[in-house]
N, C-alpha and C positions, 0 to 999 in steps of 0.2 A: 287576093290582093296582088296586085303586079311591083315586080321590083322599080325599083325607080333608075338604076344604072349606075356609073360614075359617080362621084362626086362632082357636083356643079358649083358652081360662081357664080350667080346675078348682079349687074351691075345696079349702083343705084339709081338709075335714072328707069332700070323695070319695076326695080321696088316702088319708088315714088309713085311711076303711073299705074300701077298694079293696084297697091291701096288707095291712090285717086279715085280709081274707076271703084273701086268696092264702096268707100265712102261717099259717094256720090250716088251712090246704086245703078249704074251701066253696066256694073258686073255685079253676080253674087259671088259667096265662101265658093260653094260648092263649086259653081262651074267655074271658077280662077282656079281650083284645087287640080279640076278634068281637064282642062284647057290644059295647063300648065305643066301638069303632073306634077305639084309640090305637095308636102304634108300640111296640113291643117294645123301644126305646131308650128310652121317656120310661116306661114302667111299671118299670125296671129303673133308673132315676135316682132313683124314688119309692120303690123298695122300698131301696136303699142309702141313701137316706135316711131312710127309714122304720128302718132298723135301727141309723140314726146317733141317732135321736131328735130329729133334724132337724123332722121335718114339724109335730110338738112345738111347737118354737122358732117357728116362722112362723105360726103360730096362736097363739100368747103376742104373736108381733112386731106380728101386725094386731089386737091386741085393748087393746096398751099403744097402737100409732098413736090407738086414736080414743079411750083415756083421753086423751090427751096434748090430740087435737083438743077435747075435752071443757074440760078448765084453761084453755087458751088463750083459747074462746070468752069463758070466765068472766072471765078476765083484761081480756077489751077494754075498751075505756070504751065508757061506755053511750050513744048519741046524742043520748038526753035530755040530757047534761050540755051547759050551756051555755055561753058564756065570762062569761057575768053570775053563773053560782056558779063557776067559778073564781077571777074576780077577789073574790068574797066570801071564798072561801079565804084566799088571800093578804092581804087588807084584814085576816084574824084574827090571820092570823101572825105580818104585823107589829105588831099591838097587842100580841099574845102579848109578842113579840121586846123589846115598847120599856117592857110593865111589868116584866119580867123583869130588864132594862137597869135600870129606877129602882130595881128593889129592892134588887138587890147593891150600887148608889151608895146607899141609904141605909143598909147595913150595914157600909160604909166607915167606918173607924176616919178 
């Protein structure tokens, strides 16, 4: 038996077409096994999950991860901001806060 190497990563779009082609019979176990040089325990983990709709779900799962990576970035503050416009922030707010304050004192009965 030959070693297999590394440790490897398949993405899921070789999973999906890997157990396509077996469930459709264009390929067999065996020669997806030779081909590919995978174990016969991990092509038969992908095809039960392949029949679960699983391999599905983790290709949806890594495709909302880098929406999510996407909002977040959006979300950061920006470097350019400085503490000289944030303190102008705040400087508005309470001007806001203190005409807002006079007005209702002058609608005081």
């Amino acid at each position: 038996m030959s070693a297999r190497g590394p440790y490897r990563r398949h993405s899921p779009q070789f999973k999906i077409q890997l157990c396509t082609d077996i469930r459709t019979g264009k390929l067999g176990r065996r020669e997806a096994l030779k081909t590919y040089n995978l174990s016969a325990n991990l092509v038969q983990m992908w095809l039960t999950q392949f029949d679960r709709g699983e391999l599905d779900k983790e290709d949806a799962a890594a495709s909302t991860v880098a929406e999510y990576e996407a909002q977040i970035a959006a979300l950061e503050p920006s470097p350019e901001l400085t503490l000289n416009d944030l303190s102008g922030v705040v400087k508005r707010a309470v001007i806001n806060k203190t005409r807002i304050g006079r007005s209702i004192e002058a609608q005081a009965p």
